[in-house]
Backbone as ProteinMPNN parsed JSONL, in Angstrom:
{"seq_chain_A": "XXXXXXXXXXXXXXXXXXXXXXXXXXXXXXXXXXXXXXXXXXXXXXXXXXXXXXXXXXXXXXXXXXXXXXXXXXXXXXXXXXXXXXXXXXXXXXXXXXXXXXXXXXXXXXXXXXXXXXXXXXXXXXXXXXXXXXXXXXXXXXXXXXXXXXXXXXXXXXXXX", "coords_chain_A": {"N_chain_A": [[81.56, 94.303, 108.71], [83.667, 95.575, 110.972], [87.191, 94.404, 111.459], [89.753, 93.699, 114.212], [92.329, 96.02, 113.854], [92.229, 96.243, 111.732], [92.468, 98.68, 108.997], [91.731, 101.372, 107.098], [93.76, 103.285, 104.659], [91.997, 106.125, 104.443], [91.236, 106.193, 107.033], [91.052, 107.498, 110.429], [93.928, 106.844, 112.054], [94.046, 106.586, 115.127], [95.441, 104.737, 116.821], [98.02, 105.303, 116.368], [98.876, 107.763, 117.849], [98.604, 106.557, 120.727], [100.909, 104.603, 120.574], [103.14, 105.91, 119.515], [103.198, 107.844, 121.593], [103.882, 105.901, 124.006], [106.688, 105.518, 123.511], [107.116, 103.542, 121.178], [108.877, 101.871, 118.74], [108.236, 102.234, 115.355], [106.819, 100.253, 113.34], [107.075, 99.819, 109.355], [105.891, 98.4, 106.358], [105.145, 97.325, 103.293], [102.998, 95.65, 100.684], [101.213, 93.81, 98.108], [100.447, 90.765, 98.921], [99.275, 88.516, 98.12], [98.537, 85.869, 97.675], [99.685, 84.207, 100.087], [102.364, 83.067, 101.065], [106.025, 81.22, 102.104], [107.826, 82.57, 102.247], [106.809, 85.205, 102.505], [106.175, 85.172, 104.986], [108.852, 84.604, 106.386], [109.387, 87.461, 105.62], [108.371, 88.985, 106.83], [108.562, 88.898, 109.349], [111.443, 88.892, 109.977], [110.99, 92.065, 109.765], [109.413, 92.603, 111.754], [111.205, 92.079, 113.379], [112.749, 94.502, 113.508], [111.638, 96.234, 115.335], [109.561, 97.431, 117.441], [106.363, 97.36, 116.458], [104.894, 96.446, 114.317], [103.227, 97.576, 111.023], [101.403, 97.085, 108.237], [100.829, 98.093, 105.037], [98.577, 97.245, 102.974], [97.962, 96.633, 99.956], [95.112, 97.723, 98.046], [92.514, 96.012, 96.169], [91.614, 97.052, 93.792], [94.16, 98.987, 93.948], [95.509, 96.526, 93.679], [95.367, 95.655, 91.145], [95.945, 97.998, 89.344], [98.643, 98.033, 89.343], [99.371, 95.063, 89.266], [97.686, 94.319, 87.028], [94.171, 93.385, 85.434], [93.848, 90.237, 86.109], [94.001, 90.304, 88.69], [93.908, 91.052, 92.046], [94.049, 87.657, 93.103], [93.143, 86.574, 95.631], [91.177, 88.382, 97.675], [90.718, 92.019, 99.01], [90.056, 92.027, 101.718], [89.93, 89.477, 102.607], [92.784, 88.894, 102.366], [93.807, 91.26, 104.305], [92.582, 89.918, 106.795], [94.097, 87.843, 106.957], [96.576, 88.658, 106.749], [97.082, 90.116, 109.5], [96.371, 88.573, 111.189], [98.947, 86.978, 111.321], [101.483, 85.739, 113.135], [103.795, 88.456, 113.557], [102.26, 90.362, 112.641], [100.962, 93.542, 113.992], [99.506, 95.378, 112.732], [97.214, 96.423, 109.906], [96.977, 98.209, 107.382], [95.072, 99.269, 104.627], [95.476, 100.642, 101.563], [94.475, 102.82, 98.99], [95.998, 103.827, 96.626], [98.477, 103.444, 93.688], [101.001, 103.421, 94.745], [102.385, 103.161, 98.654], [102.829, 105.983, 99.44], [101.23, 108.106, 100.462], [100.364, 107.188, 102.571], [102.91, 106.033, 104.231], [103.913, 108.441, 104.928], [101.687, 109.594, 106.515], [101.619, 107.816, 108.47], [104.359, 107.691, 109.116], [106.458, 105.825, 110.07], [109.497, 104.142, 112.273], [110.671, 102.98, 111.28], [111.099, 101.986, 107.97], [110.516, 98.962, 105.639], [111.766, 97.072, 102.963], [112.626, 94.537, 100.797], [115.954, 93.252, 100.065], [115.991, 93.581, 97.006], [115.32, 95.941, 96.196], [116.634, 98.992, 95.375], [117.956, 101.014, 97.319], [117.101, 104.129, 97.719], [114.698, 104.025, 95.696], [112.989, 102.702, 97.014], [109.683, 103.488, 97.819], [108.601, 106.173, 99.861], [111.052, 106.644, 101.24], [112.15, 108.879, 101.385], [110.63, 110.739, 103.075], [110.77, 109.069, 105.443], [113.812, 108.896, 106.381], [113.981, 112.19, 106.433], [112.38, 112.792, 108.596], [114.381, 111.647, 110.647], [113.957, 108.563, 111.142], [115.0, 105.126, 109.95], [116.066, 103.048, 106.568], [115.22, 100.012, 105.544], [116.558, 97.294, 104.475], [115.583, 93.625, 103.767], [116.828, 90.455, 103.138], [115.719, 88.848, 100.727], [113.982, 85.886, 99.421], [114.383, 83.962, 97.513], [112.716, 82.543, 94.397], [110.214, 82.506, 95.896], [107.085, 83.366, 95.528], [103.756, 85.136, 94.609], [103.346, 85.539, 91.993], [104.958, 83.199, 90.939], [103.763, 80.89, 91.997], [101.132, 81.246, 91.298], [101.669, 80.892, 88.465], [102.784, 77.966, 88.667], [100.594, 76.752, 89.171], [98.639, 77.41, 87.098], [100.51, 76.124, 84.847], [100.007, 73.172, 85.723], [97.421, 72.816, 85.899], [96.322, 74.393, 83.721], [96.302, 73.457, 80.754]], "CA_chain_A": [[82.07, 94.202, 110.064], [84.798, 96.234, 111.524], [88.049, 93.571, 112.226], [90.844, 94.554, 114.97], [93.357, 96.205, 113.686], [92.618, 96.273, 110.258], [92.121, 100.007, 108.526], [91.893, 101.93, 105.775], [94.344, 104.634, 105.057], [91.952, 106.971, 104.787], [90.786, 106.348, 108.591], [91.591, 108.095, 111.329], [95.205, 105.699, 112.355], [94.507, 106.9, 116.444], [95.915, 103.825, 117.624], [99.463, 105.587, 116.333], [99.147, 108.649, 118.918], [99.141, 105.835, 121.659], [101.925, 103.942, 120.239], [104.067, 107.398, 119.395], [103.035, 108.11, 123.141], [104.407, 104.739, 124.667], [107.893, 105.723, 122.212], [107.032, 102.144, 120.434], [109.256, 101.711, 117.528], [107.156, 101.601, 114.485], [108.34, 99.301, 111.52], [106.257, 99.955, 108.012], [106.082, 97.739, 105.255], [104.089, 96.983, 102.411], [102.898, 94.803, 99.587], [99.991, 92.652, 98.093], [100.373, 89.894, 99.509], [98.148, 87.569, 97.532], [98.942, 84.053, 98.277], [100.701, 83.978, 101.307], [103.523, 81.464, 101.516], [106.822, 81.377, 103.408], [108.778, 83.927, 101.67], [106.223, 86.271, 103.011], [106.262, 84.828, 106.618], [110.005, 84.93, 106.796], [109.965, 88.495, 105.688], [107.5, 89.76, 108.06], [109.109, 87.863, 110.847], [112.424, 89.977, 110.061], [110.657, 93.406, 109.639], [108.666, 92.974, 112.741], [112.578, 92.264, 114.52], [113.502, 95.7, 113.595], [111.405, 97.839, 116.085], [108.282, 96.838, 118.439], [105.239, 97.537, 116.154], [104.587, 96.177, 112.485], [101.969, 97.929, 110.453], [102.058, 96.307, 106.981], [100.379, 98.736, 104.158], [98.178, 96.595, 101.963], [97.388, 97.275, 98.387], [93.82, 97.214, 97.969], [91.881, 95.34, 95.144], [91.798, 98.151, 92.76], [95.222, 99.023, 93.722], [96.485, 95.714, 92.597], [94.751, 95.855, 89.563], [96.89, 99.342, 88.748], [99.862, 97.598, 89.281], [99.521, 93.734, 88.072], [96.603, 93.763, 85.89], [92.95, 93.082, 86.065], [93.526, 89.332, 86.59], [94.9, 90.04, 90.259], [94.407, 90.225, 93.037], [93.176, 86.538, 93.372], [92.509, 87.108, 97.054], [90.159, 89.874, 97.81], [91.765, 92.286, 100.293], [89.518, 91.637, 102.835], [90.534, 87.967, 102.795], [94.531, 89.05, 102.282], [93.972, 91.865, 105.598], [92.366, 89.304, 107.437], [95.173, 86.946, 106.951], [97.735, 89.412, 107.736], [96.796, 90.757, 110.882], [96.485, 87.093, 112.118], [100.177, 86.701, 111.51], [102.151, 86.768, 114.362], [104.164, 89.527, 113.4], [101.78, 91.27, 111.881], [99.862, 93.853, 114.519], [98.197, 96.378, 112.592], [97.161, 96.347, 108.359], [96.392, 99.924, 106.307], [94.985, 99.366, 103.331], [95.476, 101.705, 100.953], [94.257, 102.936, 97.248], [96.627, 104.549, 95.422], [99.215, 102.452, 93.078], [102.199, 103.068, 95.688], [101.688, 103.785, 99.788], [103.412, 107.167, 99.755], [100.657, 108.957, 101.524], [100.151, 106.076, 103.85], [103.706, 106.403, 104.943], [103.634, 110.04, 104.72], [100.711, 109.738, 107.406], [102.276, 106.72, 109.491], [105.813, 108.427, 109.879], [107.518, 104.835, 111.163], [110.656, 104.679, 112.661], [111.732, 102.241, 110.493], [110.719, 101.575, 106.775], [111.213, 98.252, 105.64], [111.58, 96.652, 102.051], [113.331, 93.056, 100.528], [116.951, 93.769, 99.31], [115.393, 93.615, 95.807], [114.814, 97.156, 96.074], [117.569, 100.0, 95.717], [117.247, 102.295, 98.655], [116.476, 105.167, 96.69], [113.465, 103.253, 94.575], [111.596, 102.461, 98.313], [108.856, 104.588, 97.922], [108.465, 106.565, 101.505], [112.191, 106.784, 101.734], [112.287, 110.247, 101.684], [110.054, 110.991, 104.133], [111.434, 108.762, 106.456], [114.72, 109.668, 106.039], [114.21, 113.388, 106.407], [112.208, 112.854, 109.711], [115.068, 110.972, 111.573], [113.826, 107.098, 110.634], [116.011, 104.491, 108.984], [115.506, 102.249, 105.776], [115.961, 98.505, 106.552], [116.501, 95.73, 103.281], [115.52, 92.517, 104.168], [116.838, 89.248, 102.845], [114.803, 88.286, 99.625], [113.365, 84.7, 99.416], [114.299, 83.244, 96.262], [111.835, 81.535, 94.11], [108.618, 82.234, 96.879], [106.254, 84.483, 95.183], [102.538, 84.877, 94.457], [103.226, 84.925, 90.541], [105.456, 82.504, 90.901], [102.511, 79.896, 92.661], [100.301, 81.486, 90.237], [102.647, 80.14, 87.201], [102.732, 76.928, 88.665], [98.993, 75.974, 88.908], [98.592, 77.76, 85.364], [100.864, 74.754, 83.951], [99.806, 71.678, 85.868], [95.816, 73.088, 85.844], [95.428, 74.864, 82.564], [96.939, 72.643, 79.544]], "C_chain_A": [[83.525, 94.683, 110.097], [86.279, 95.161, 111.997], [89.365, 94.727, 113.075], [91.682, 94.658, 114.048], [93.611, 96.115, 112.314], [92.089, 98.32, 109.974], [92.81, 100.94, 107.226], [92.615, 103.296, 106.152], [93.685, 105.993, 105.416], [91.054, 107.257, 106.401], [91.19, 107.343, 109.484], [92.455, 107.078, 112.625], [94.864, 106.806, 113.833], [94.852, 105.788, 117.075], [98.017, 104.502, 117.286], [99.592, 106.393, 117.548], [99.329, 107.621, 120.405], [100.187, 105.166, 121.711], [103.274, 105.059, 120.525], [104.039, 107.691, 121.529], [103.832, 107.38, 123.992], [105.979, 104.368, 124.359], [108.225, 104.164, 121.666], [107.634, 102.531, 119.308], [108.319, 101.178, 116.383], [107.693, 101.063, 113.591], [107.195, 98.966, 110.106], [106.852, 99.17, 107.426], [104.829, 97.482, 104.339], [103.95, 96.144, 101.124], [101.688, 94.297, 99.48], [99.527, 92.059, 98.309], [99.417, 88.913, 99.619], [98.164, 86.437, 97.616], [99.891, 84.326, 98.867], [101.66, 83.004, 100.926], [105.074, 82.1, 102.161], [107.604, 83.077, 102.69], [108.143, 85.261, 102.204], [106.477, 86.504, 104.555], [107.947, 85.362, 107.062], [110.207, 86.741, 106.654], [109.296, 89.675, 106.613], [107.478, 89.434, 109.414], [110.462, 88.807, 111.075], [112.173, 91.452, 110.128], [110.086, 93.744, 110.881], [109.953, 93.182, 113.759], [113.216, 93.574, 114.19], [112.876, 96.843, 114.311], [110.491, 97.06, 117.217], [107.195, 96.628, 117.346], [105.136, 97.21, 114.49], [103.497, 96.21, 112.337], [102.484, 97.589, 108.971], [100.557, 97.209, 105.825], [100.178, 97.706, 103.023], [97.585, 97.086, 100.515], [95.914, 96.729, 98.286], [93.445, 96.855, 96.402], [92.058, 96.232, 94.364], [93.558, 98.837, 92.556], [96.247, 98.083, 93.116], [96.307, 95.754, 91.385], [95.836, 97.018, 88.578], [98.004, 98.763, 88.236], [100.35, 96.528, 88.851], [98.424, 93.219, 87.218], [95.252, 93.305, 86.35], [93.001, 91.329, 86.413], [94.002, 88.884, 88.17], [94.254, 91.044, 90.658], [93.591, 88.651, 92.847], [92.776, 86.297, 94.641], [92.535, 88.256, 97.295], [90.924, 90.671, 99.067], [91.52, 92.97, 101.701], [89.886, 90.719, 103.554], [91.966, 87.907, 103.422], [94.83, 90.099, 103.939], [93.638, 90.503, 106.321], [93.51, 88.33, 107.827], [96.211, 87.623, 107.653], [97.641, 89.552, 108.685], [96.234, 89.124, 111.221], [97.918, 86.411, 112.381], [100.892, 86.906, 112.574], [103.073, 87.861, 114.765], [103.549, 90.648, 113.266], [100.743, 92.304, 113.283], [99.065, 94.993, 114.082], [98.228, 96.176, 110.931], [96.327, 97.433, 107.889], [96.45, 99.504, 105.227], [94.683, 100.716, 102.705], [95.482, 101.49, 99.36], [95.043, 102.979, 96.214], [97.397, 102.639, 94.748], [100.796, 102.499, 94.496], [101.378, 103.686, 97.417], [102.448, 105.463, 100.374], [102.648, 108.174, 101.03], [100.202, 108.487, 102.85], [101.123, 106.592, 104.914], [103.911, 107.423, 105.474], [102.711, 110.008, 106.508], [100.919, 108.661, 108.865], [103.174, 107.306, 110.431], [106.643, 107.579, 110.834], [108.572, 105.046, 110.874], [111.432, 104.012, 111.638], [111.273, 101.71, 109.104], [111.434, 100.14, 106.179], [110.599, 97.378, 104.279], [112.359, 95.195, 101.842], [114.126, 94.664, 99.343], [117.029, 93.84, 97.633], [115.419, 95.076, 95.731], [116.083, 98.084, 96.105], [116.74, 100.744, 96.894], [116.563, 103.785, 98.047], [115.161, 104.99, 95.531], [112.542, 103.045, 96.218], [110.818, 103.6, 98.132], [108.246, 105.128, 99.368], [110.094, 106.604, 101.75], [112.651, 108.181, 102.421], [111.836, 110.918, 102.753], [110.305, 110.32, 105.32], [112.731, 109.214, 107.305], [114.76, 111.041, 106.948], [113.154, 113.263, 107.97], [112.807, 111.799, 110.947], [115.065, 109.199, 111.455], [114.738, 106.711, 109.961], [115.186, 103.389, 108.163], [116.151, 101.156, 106.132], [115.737, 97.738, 104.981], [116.231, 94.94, 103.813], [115.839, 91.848, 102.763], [116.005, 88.777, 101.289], [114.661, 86.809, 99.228], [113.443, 84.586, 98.185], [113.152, 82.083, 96.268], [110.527, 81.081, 95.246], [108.175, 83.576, 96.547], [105.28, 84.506, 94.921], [102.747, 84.287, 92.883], [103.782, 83.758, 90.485], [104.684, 80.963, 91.223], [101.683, 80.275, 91.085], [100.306, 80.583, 88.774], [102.533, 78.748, 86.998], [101.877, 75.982, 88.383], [98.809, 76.314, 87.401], [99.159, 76.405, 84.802], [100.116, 73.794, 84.172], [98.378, 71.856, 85.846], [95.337, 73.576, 84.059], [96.06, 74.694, 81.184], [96.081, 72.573, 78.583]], "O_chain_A": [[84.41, 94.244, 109.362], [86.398, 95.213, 113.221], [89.749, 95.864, 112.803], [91.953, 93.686, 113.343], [94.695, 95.969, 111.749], [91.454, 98.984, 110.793], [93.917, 101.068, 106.703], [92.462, 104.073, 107.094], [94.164, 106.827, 106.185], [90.435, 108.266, 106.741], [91.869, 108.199, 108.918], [91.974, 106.682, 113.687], [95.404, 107.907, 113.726], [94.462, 105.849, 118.241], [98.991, 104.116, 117.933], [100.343, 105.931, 118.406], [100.224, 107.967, 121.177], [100.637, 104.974, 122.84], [104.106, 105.031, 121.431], [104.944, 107.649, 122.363], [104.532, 108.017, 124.779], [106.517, 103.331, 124.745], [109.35, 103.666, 121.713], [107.13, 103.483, 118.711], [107.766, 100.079, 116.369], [108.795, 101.269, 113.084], [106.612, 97.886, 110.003], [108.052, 98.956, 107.597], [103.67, 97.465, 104.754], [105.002, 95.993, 100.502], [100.971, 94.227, 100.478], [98.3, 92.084, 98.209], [98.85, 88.487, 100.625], [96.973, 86.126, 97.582], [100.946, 84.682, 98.343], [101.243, 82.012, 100.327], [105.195, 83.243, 102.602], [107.657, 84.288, 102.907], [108.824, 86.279, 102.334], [106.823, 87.514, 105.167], [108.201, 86.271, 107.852], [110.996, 87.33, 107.393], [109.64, 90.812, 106.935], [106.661, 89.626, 110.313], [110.615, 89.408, 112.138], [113.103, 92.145, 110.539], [110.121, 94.914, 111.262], [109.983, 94.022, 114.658], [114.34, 93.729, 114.666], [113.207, 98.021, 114.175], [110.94, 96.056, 117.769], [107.015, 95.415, 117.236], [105.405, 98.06, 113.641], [102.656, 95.512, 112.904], [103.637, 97.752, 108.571], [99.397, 96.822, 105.965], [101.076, 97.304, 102.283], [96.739, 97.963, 100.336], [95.598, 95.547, 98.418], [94.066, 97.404, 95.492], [93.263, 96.178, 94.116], [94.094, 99.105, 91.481], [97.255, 98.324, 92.452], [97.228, 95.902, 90.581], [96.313, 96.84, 87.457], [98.386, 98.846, 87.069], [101.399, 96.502, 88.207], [98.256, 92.072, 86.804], [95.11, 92.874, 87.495], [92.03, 91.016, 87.103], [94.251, 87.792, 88.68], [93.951, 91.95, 89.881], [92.444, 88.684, 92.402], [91.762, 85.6, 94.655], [93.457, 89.069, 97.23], [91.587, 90.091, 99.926], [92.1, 93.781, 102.422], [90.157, 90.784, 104.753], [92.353, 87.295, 104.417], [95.797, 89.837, 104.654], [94.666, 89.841, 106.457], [93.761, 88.104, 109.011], [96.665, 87.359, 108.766], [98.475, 88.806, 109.198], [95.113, 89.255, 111.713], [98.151, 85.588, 113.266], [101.034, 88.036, 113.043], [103.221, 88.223, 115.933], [103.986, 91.747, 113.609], [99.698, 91.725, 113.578], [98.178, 95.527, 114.748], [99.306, 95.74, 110.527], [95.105, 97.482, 108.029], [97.517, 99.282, 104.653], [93.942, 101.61, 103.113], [96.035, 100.641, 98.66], [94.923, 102.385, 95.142], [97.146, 101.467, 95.026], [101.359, 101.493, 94.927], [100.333, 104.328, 97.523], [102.496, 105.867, 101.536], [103.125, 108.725, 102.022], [99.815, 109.095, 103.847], [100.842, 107.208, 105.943], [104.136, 107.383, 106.684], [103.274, 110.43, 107.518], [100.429, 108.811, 109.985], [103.138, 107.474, 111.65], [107.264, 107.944, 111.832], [108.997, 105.687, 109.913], [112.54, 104.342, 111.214], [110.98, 100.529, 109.294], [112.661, 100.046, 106.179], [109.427, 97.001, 104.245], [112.728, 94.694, 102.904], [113.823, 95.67, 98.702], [118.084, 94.14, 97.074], [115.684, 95.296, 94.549], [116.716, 97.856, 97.136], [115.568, 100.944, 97.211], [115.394, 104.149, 98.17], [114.842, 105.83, 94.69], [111.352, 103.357, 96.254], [111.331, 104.706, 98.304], [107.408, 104.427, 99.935], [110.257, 106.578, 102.97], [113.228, 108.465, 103.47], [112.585, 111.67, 103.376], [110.069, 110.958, 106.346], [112.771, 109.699, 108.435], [115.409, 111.085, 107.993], [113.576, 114.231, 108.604], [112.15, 111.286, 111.853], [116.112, 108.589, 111.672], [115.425, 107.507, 109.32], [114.14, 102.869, 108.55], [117.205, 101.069, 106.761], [114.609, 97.731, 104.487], [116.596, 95.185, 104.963], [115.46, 92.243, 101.66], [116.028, 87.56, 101.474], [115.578, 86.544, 98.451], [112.535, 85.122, 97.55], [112.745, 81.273, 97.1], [110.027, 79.975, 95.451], [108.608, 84.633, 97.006], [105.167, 83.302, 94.69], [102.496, 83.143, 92.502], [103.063, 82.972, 89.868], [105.105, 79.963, 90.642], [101.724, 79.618, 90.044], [99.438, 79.916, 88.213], [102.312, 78.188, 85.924], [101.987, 74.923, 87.766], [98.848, 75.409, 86.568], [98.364, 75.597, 84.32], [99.466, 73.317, 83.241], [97.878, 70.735, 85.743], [94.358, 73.21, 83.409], [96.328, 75.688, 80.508], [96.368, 71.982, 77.542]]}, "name": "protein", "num_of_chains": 1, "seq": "XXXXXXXXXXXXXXXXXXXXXXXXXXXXXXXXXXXXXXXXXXXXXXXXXXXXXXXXXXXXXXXXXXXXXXXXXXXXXXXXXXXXXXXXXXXXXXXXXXXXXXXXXXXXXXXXXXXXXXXXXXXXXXXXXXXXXXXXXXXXXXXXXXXXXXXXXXXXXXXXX"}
């Protein structure tokens, strides 16, 4: 079953040409986003305040795998879209394959790219392409000590002794 507003990169994104049409500020971001908790909320609460429209580029199951190992994702990213796109920030979720969303962004083209100040500006992957078609890169804030591994870690001790 088809949910609103969820879609795969390699879809056909025509809900952008109406957006682009309406000159809605678009505001990209992306991540895993495997156990939710606040650190996520707060930062997708600030990314959505930097334009009108937050589309949040999810790493799909195989893509996490690339990137943290076959024992992740622990929510499927059916489960993890579904979640997102219920957020109230959140109004649209592209999942995508690869290990980074380069061609996502690439194919998005928001106005505003948006990472946690963890990140040099020059390390955001999609910078360039933003960048060079008029868009700006945005840092957000970084949530100490609220992270999936970090949950992960925790149950590991007090569960698996």
């Amino acid at each position: 079953m088809k949910l609103k507003n969820i879609y795969n990169a390699a879809d056909d994104l025509d809900f952008l040409k109406e957006l682009k049409a309406k000159n809605k500020k678009i505001v990209f971001t992306n991540g895993v986003f495997d156990i939710i908790h606040r650190g996520h909320v707060e930062y997708l609460t600030e990314a959505k305040n930097c334009g009108d429209v937050l589309i949040v580029g999810l790493n799909s199951d195989s893509s996490v795998k690339m990137i943290k190992g076959d024992k992740r994702p622990i929510v499927t990213q059916d489960n993890r879209a579904y979640v997102l796109v219920n957020l109230k920030p959140v109004d649209y979720v592209v999942i995508f394959e690869e290990d980074t969303p380069y061609n996502t962004i690439k194919k998005i083209m928001p106005n505003y790219l948006v990472k946690g100040a963890d990140w040099a500006e020059d390390k955001i992957v999609g910078s360039d392409i933003v960048k060079q078609a008029g868009g700006e890169i945005k840092r957000i804030k970084f949530v100490e000590n609220n992270s999936s591994t970090n949950i992960i870690e925790k149950i590991t001790e007090l569960y698996c002794k």
